[in-house]
C-alpha positions in Angstrom: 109.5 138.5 103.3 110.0 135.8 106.0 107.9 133.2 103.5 109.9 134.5 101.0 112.9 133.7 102.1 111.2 129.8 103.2 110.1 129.2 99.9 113.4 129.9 98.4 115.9 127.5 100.6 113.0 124.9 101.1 114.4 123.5 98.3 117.9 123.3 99.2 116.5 122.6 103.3 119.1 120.2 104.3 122.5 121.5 102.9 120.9 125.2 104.9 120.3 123.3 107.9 123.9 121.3 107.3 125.5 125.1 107.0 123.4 126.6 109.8 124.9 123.7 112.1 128.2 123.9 110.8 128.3 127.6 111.5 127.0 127.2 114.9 129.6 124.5 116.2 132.5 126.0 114.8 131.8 129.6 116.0 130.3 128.3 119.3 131.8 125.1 119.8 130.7 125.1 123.1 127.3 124.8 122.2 128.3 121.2 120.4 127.9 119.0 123.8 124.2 120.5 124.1 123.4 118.1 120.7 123.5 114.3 120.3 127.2 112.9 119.3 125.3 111.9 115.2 123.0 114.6 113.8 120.9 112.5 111.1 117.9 113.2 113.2 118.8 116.5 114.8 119.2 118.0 111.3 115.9 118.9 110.0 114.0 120.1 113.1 115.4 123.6 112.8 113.6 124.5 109.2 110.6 122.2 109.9 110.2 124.3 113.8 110.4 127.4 111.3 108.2 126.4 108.8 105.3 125.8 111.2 106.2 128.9 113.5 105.1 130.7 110.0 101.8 128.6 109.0 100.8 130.0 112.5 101.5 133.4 112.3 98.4 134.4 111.8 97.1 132.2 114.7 98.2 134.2 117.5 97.1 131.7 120.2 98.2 128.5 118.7 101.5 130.2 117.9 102.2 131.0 121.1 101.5 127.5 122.3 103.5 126.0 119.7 106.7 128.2 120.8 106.0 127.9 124.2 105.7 124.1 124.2 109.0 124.5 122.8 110.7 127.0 125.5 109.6 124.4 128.1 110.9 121.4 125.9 114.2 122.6 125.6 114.9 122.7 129.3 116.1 119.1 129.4 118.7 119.7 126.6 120.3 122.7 129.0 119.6 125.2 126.8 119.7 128.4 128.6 118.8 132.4 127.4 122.4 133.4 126.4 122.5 130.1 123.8 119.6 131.7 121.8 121.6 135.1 120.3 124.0 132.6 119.2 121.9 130.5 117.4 120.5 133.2 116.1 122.8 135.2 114.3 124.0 131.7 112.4 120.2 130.9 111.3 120.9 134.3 110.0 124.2 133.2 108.4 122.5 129.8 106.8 119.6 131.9 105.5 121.9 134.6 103.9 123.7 132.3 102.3 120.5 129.9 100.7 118.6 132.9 100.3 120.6 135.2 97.9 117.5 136.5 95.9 115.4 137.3 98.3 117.8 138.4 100.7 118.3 142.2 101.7 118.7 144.5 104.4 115.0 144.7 104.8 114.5 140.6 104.7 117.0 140.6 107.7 115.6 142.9 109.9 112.3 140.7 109.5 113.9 137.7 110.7 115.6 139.6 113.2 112.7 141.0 114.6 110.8 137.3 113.8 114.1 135.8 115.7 113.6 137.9 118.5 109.9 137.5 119.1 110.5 133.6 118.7 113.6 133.2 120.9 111.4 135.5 123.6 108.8 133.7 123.7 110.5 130.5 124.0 112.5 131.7 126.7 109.7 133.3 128.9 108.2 130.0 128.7 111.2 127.9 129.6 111.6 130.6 133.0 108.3 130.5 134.2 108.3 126.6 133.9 111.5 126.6 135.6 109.0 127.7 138.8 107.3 124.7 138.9 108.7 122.1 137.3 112.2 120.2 137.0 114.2 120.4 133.3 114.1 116.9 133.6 112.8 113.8 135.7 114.9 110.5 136.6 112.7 107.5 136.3 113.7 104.0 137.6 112.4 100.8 135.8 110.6 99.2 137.7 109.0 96.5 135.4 110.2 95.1 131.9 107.9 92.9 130.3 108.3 91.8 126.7 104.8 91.4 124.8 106.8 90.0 121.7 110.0 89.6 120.2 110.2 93.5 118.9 107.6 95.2 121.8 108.5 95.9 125.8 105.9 97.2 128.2 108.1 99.5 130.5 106.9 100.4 134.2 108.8 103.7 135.4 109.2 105.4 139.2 109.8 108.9 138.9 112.1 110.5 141.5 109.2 113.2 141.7 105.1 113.5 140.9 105.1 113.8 137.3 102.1 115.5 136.1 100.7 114.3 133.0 97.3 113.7 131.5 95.6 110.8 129.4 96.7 111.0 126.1 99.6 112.7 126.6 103.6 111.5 125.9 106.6 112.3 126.7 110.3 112.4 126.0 112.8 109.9 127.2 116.4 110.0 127.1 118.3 106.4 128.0 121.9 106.2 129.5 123.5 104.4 126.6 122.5 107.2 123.5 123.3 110.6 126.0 120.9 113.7 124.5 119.3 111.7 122.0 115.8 112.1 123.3 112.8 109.9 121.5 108.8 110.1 122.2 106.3 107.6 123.9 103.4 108.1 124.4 101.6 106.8 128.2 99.4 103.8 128.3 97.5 104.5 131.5 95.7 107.3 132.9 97.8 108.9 136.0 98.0 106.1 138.6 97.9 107.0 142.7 100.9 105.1 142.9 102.9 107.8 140.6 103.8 104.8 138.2 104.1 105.4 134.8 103.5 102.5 132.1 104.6 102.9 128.5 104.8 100.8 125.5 108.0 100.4 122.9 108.6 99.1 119.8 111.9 98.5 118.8 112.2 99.6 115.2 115.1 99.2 112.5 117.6 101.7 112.9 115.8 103.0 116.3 118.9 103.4 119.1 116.8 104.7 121.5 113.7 102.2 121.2 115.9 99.1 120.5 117.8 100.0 123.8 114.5 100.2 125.6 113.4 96.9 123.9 116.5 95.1 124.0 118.7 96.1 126.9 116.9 98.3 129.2 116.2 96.5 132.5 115.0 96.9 135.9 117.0 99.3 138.2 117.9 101.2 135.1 117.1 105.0 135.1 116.3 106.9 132.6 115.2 110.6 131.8 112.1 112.0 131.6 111.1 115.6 129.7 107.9 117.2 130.1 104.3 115.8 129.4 103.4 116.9 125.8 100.7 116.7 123.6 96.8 117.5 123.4 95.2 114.1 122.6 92.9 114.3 125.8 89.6 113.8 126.4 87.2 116.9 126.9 84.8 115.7 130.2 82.5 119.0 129.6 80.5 117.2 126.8 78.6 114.5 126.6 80.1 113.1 122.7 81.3 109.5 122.4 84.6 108.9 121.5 86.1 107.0 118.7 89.2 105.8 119.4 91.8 104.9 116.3 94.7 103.0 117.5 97.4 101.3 114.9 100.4 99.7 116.7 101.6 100.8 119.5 99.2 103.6 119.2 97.1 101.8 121.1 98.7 103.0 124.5 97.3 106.1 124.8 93.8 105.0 123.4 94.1 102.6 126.6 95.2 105.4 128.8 91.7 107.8 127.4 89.8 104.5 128.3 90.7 104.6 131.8 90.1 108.4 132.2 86.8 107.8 131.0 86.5 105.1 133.2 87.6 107.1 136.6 85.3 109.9 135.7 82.6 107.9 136.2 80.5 109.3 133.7 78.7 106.3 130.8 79.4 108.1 127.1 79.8 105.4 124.3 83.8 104.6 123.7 84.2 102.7 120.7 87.9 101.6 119.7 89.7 100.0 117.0 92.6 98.8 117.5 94.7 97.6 114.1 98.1 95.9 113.9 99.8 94.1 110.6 98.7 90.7 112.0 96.6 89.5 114.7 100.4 88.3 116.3 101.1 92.4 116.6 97.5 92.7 118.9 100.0 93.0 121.9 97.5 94.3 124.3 94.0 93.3 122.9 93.6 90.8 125.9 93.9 93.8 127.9 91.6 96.1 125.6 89.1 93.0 125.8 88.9 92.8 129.4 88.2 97.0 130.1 85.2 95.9 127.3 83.8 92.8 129.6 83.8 96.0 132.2 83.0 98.3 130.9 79.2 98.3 128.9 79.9 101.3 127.0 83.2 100.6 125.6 83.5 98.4 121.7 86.6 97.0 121.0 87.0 96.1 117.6 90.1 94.6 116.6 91.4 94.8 112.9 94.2 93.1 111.0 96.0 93.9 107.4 96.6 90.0 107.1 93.9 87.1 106.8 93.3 86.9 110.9 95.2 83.6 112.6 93.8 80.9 114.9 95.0 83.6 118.1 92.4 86.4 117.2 89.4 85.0 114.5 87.1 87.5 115.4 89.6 90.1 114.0 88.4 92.2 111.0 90.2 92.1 107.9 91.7 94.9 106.3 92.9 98.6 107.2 91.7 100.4 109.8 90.3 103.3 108.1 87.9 101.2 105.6 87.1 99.6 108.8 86.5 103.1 110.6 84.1 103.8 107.1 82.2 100.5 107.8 81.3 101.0 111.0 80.2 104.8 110.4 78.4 107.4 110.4 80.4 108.7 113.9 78.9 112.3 113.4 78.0 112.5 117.2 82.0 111.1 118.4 84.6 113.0 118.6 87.6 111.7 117.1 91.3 110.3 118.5 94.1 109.1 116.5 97.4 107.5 117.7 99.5 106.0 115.5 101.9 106.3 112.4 102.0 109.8 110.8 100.7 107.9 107.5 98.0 106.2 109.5 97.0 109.4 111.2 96.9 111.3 107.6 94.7 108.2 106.6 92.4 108.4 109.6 91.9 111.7 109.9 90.1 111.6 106.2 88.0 108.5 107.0 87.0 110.3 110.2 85.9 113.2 108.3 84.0 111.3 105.5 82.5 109.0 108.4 81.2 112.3 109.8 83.6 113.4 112.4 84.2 117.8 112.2 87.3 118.4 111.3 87.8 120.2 114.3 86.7 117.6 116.5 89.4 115.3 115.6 92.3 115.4 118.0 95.8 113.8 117.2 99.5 114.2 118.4 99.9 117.5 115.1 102.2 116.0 112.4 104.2 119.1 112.4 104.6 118.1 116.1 105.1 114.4 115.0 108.3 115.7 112.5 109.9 117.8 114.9 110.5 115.9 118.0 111.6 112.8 115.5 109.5 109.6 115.7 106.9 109.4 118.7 105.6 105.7 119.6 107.3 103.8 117.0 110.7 105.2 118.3 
């Protein structure tokens, strides 16, 4: 009944999210301040967070880590238990009202008891993180270095250990755009010195990342929410690892590098690293100096664009047909960071370069849609 119910407003998804929101502020306008002042973004998380609680209810495990990833992100917006019933009874409202064929009496105790499970879960989660960990962290700039005109390598001081692993991102709010929060991802392994490095690209349209690019500055503080994401390396086996960066993805490729690195243990790394032109290669000197010291790491960087004078020994092309030339890569495991089309792309040349399917590992696209854009802004 629930899927029912999906596949019938799916089609009419934005003005039910439009009504749902609508509802919600004006019987609960005091719920308004907990959302970001324009709601372009905001908009179509709620049926896209549905739509993948469902594709996972029959995955009893994953579910519960999806909507428990959740319960602990939604501690830095101050959402507490008593905002949930609320929110609640209008999704009800919105569905009702986009749903009128396969609405009933029965189809709304589903979602209520659906709702309720949901909302639980979520909220458990967000209590017992509330043990151990802040909602949010401050983090001070502590370095703001421009690698060109459109990227910034930021340097943060957190007022508090944050722990995160290799691979992982998080969520940054800035002072100038209040509870609009946007997704980097880290582009170092966790330092001794608690510093946190990540990398921004300021992209049309993008407040938060063109404020980090263009105006954020040393002393500024910003917030931090929780460490996210499952992009991390598994030291129990002995597999290579083949590393797929495209832009800016290629922070958290640097950051698995490093972990590999500190772990001490030789397994064959092999990266590549692709950018529009060999001008966009922001960090490739950096990428080029772990190789010199590292024997078991390739570098391999590629370029859409004819290669310039800067970086000749570029390869042409995209990185997936470069990720196909290069194979087989049946005994690596796979990592992808990037663009959600690059990652859609990459995740099929991994596969037909030999890479299981379930050996692949990626920030999830339905993740990627939900929390907004992740490196790119």
């Amino acid at each position: 009944m629930i899927r029912r119910t999906l596949e019938e407003v799916e089609p009419r998804a934005d003005a039910a999210t439009a009504y749902f929101y609508a509802l919600l502020f004006v019987q609960h306008p005091q719920l308004r301040d907990l959302f970001p002042a324009s709601m372009d973004t905001q908009r179509d998380r709620l049926f896209r967070a549905l739509l993948t609680a469902v594709r996972l209810s029959d995955e009893v495990d994953a579910l519960t880590e999806y909507l428990s990833g959740l319960g602990r992100g939604h501690r830095k917006y101050g959402t507490l238990p008593e905002h949930y019933p609320a929110v609640g009874e209008c999704l009800l409202g919105a569905l009702a009202q986009y749903a009128p064929e396969s609405w009933g009496p029965e189809t709304e105790d589903a979602w209520v008891r659906a709702y309720t499970t949901i909302s639980q879960a979520m909220i458990d989660a967000a209590a017992e993180d509330a043990q151990r960990a802040p909602a949010w962290w401050n983090a001070q700039i502590v370095s703001h270095e421009l690698r060109t005109s459109q990227i910034a390598v930021i340097t943060l001081r957190p007022d508090q250990p944050y722990p995160f692993l290799a691979g992982q991102y998080t969520s940054i709010e800035t002072p100038w755009w209040p509870r609009v929060w946007r997704h980097y991802s880290f582009a170092s392994s966790p330092r001794s010195d608690g510093l946190l490095t990540l990398h921004v690209k300021a992209v049309p349209t993008g407040w938060v990342s063109s404020a980090l690019v263009h105006r954020a500055r040393p002393g500024d503080v910003l917030r931090l929410g929780p460490p996210a994401g499952s992009m991390t390396v598994d030291h129990a086996t002995e597999s290579g690892l083949l590393c797929v960066g495209g832009g800016t993805g290629i922070a958290p490729i640097r950051a698995l590098v490093e972990d590999v690195a500190q772990h001490g243990r030789a397994r064959p790394v092999e990266v590549f690293y692709g950018a529009r032109s060999d001008h966009d290669l922001y960090d490739l000197d950096t990428m080029m100096r772990l190789e010199q010291q590292h024997r078991w790491l390739s570098v391999r960087p590629v370029v859409a664009t004819p290669p310039g004078s800067a970086f000749a020994n570029a390869l042409p092309g995209q990185l997936p047909d470069a990720v196909r030339q290069y194979g087989p890569w049946s005994a690596y495991d796979g990592y992808l960071s990037g663009p959600p089309g690059m990652i859609r792309s990459g995740v099929d040349a991994l596969v037909a370069s030999g890479v299981p399917a379930d050996r692949i590992r990626h920030d999830s696209l339905a993740e990627l849609l939900l929390s907004g854009e992740r490196a790119s802004e």
